[in-house]
N, C-alpha and C positions, 0 to 999 in steps of 0.2 A: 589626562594623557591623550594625545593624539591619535589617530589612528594609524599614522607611519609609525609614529613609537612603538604602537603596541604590537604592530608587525615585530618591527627587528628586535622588541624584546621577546618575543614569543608568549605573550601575554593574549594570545588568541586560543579558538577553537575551531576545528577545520574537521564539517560535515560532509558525508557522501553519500548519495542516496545512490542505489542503481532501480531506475522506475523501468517502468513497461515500455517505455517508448524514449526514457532521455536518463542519462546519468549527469548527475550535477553534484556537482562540491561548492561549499557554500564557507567563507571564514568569517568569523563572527570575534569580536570582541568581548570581553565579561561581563556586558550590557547588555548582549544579544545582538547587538547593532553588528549589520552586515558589512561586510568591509569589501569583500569582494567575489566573483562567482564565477564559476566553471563550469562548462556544458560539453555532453556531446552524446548525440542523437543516434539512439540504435532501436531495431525494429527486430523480434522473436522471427522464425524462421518453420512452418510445420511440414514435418518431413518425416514421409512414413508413418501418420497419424497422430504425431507429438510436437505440439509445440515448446521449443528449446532453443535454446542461445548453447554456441558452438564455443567450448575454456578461450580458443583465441578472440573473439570477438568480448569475451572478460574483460581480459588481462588489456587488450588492445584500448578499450572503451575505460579501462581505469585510467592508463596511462593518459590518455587524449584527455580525457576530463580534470585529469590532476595540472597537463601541463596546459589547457585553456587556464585554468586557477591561475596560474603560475605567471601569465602571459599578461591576466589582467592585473595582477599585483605588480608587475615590471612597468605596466601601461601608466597607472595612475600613480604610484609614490615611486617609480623609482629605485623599487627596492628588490632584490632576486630574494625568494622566500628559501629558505634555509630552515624552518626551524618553526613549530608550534608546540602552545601546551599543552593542546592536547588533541588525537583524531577518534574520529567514531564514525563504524561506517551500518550503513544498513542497507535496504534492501525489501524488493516485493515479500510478502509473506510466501510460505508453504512450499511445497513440490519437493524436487528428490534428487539430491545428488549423493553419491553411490561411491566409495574409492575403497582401492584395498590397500595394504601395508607399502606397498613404494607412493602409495599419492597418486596412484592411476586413475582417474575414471572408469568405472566399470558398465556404465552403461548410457545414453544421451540425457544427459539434463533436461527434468519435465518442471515445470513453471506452473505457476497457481492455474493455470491456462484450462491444461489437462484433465478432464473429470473422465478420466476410464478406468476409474478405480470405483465402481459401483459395487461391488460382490463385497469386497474388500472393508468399503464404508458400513455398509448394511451389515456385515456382521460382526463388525467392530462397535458399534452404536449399541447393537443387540445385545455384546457381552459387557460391553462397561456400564451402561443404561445412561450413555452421554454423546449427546450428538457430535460423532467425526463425518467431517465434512469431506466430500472428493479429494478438492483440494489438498488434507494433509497429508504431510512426510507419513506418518502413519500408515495412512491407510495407501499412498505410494510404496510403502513397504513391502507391507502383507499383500498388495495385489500382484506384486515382481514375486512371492511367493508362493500364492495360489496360481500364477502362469508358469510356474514353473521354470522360473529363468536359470539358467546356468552361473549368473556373475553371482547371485544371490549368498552361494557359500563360501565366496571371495572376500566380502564386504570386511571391511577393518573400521571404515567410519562414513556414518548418514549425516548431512546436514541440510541447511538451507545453504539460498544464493548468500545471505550476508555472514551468516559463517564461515561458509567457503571463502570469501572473500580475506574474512578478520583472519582465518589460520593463515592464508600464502603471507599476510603483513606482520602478523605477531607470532606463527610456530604456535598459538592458542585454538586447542580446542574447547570453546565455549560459545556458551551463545546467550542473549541476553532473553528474560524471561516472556517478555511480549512473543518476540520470537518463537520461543521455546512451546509457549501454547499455539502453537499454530504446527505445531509439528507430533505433543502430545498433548493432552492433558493436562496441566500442573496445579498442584495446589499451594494456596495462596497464603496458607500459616505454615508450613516446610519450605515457600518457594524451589520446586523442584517438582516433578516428573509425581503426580500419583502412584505411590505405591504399589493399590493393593491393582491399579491397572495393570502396572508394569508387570505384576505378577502373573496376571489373567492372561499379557499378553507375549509371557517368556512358556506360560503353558501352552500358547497355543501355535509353539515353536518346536517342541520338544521331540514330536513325530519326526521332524525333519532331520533330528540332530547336527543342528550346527555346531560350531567351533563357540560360536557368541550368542549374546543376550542383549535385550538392548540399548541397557546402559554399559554396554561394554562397546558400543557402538554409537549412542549417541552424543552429543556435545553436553558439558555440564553445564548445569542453568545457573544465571548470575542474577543480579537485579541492579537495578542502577544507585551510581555510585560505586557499585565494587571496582576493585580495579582486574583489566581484562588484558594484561598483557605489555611490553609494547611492542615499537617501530621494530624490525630485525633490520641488520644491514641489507640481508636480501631484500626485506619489504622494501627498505627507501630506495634500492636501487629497481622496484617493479612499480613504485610510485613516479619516481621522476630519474629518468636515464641518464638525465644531463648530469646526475650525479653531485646537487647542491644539498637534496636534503639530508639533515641528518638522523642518525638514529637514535633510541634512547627514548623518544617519544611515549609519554604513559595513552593509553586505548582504553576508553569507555566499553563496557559490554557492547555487542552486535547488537542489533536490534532489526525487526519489522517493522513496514510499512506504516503497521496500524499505530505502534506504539510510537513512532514520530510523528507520528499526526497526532496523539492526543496529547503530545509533548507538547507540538508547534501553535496548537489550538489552546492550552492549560486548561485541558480536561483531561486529568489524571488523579480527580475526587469524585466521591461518591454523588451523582448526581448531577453531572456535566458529561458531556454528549459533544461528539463533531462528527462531521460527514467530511468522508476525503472524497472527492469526488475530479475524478481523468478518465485515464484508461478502464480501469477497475474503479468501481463508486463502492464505500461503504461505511457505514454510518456503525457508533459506539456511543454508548452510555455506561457510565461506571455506576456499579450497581448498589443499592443498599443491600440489597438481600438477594438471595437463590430465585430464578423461577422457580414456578410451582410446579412446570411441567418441561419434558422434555420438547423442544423443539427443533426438528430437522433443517429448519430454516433459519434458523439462528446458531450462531457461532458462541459455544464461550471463551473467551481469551482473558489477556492479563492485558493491563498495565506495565510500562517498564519497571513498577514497584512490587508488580505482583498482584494488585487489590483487581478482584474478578472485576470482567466487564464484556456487555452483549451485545455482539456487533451482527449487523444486516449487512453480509457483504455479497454484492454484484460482481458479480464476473464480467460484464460489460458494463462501461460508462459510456466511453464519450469516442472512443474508436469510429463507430460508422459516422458519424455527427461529424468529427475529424474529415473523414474522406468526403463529403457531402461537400464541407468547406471546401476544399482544395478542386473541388469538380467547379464549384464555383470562380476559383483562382484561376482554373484554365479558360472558361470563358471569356472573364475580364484580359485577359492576356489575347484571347483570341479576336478582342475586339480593339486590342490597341493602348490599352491600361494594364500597366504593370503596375501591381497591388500587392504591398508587403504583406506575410502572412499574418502578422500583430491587427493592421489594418482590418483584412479581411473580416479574422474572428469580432472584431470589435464591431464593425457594422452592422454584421449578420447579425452579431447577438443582440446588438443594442435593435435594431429593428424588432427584434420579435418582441419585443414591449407593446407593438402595435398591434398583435397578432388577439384573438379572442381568447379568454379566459378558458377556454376550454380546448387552446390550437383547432376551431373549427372541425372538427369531427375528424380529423387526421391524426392516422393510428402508424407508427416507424415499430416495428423492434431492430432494435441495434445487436442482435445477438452473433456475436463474431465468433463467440465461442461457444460453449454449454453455460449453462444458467443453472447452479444450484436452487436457486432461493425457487424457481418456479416449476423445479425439478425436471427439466430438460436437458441433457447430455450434449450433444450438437447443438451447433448455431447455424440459422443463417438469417441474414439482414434481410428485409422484408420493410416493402411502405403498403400502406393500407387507405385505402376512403372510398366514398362509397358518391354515388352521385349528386350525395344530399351538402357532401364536404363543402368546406369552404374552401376549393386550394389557392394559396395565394403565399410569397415567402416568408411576409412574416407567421402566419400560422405552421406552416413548413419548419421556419426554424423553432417555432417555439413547442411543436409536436415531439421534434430530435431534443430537445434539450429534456422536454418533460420526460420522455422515455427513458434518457438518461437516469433519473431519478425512479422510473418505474419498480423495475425490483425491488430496490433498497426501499421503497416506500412499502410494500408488501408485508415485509421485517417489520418494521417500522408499527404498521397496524398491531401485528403481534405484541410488539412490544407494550402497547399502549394498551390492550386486552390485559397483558398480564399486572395491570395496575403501575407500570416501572414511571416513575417521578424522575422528571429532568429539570433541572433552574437555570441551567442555557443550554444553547447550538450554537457552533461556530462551524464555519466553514472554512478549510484552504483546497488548496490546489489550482490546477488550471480552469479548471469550470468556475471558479470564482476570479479570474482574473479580470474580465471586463466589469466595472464597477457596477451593481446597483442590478443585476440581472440574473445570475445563477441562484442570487444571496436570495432573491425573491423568490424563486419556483421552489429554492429547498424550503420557505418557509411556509408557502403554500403544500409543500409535501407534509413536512414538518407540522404544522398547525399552531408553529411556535416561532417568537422572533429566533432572528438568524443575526449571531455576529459576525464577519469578517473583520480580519484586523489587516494593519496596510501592508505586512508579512506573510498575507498567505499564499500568495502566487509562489513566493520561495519553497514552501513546502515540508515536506518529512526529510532533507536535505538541511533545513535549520534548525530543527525538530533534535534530529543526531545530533547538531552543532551544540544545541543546549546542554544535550545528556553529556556530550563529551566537558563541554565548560562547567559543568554541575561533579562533573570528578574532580576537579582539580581547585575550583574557587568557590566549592558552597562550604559554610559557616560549620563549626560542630554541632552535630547534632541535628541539622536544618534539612528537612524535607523534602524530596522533589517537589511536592505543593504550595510549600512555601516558598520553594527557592523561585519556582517561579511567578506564584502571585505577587511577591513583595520585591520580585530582584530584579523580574525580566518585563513581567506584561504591566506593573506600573508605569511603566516607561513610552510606551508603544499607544498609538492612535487605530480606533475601529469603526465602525458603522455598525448602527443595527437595522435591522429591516424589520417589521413583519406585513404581511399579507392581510390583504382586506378581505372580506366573508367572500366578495363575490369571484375573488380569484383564489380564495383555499375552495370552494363549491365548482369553480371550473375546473381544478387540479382533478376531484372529488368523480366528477366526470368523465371527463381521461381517463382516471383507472378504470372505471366500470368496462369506457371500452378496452383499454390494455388487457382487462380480466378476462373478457369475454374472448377476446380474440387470440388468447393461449393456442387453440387449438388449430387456428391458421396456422402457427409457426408450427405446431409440430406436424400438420400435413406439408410444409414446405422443406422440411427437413424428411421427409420420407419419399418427398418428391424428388427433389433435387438433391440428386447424387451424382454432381458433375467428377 
């Protein structure tokens, strides 16, 4: 079957990721094969101490991204899109959206960005003996009710950004399980919400006497492959205005960032591991067993099947590295060369291949925001060398990119202390878009080869597209793990890299001084309080 065919039969799968910095929809075929792709580029906003995205900037940024899809489906076959088998949308993990019984927002939408939920975290951790990170809905909960907020005994329903999303399309309150641990807890033989937490943490409600509890509040947890709703007339008419698509469309669970990344990478078995690495970098391994200990720095989540997995996630990737570029792109502009921004990144990065194994004693933190993993609350960007450096721009860029990787390499140690066995790494996102460069520092981070496949620039955008295609054409009985070793990634072309002693020992390097130099950034952040 063609690829125009399987348009106008509806024999496709049509993903939407909303990221940190760009929403994309992505239609795929039952091959995986990308047929055609949709963008549109938005930026958080922090206001009055919170980083949040405004419902109109949503609503606005679905519509733009669905009707680019739409645009390039008219461009290449010819054809007005009307009709798929199936949509699935997702979304950054965590933070806190708040509504009461009309649908209202009750208070500004806070983004994984956020960690001003310290009190909150810390003795939520204490009473479950499971590390909640800033970051979750959770512990965004209980810290709107340890400040005492007023909307707090309004609340009718908490979710995430991709739930929010999947209820205005489908009238479904649900959320897919990946998701779902990033908001609480869940466990992975019930897939759903821990019990005896949920218990632990409707006691520590009860002073307040609210109206609710909070699975009277929260989304119910699905796992993929269930089915999660569909299209409402309302949705296809807040999807595409022009008023061609139709409704009736069956909806994959919602899902997280993480969980289309380990979709989009086919690490979702025990002992496969990918690093998403953009705006937010973070690294996951599906686990054989439990750690042995609780760690602050590590996350446990799900799988969109449910099966635990321990992810090293950075609040900062590749943001400041981002604007570094483009400071660059004003130059070249100011000297008379206009330089597409594809261009740019690809020069910059492919240069720092020439930069010294160790970026020359040049130390960046990229911290835009707070940093869990290194337990810092604020951010601020900071470059660092010392007389002895080498400054020069390939060590420059290749400093920013290692930094990139700095936190989640942190994690990463841990993880390797606690004996956790991995049999690959794959990489997607934008940090692996220039070939043969990202793939290498993760695997200098890593200390392991590194795959990328020639998909991963597409992202947690194809990732959904799969879970969504895996509702509607995987086999009886047939696995997300199978569905995708045997259906999707036989098909598909990758690289593997790994790193030679003398650049995993310059990475090795790096960190010492990244480690050492923790406490520069937190005097910079006590400094500067512009």
């Amino acid at each position: 079957m063609t690829a125009k065919e399987a348009i106008v039969k509806g024999q496709t799968a049509l993903g939407i990721e909303f990221g940190s910095t760009r929403i994309k929809a992505v239609l795929i075929d039952y091959a995986g094969k990308v047929l055609a792709v949709g963008i549109h580029d938005w930026e958080n906003s922090f206001e009055n101490g919170i980083w949040t995205f405004h419902l109109q900037e949503i609503y606005d940024g679905l519509r733009s991204c669905y009707h680019s899809l739409k645009k390039a489906v008219q461009d290449e076959y010819g054809i007005t899109l009307t009709k798929t088998g199936s949509i699935g949308v997702s979304a950054m993990m965590h933070g806190y959206m708040a509504f009461d019984r009309q649908g209202k927002l009750l208070a500004p939408f806070q983004t994984w960005r956020n960690t001003n939920t310290q009190k909150a975290a810390d003795t939520l951790t204490d009473l479950f003996h499971f590390n909640i990170p800033l970051r979750w809905t959770a512990a965004h909960l209980y810290q709107r009710i340890l400040d005492q907020e007023e909307h707090v005994s309004h609340i009718d329903y908490v979710s995430t950004l991709a739930g929010f999303i999947h209820w205005q399309l489908t009238g479904e309150k649900v959320i897919g399980i990946g998701d779902a641990s990033g908001m609480f807890p869940v466990d992975p033989v019930a897939n759903d919400y821990v019990e005896s937490m949920v218990q632990k943490f409707d006691d520590l409600l009860k002073p307040y006497h609210f109206s609710w509890q909070l699975r009277d509040i929260f989304p119910k947890v699905l796992v993929a492959g269930d089915k999660a709703g569909v299209l409402t007339k309302r949705g296809a008419k807040l999807l595409d205005e022009e008023g061609d698509l139709l409704s009736g469309i069956p909806f994959c669970p919602p899902e997280g960032d993480a969980g289309t990344g380990m979709t989009a990478t086919n690490a979702v078995a025990p002992r496969t591991g990918n690093v998403s690495a953009g705006t937010s970098t973070f690294a996951m391994i599906v686990l054989e067993q439990p750690l042995k200990k609780l760690h602050r720095e590590i996350d446990m989540v799900a799988t969109p099947t449910g099966a635990p997995c321990a992810m090293s996630h950075a609040n900062n990737g590749t943001t400041d590295l981002n604007a570094w570029v483009q400071l660059f792109g004003e130059f070249a502009s100011l000297m008379g060369h206009e330089v597409s921004t594809g261009e740019l990144f690809t020069k910059l990065y492919t240069n720092s291949l020439q930069g010294e194994a160790d970026a020359g004693g040049l130390l960046p933190y990229g911290y835009y925001s707070g940093e869990n993993i290194t337990m810092i609350n604020e951010g601020r960007p900071i470059f660092l060398r010392t007389a002895k450096s080498h400054f020069n721009l390939a060590n420059f860029m290749r400093a920013h990119l290692y930094t990139s990787l700095g936190a989640v390499k942190i994690g990463l140690d841990i993880l390797r202390d606690e004996g956790v066995q991995v049999d690959r790494i794959m990489g997607h996102g934008g940090f692996f878009k220039t070939k043969g460069v990202g793939q290498l520092y993760l695997s200098a981070a890593c200390e392991a080869p590194v795959t990328v496949m020639n998909t991963a620039s597409e992202g947690g955008a194809w990732g959904i597209a799969l879970l969504a295609a895996y509702l509607v054409d995987r086999q009886e009985g047939e696995t997300l793990g199978d569905y995708l070793d045997k259906r999707i990634f036989t098909k598909l072309d990758g690289d593997t890299i790994k790193a030679s002693p003398e650049e995993i020992a310059g990475f090795q390097t790096f960190m010492r001084h990244y480690r050492s130099g923790l406490d520069v950034e937190k005097a910079a952040i006590a400094a500067l309080d512009w």
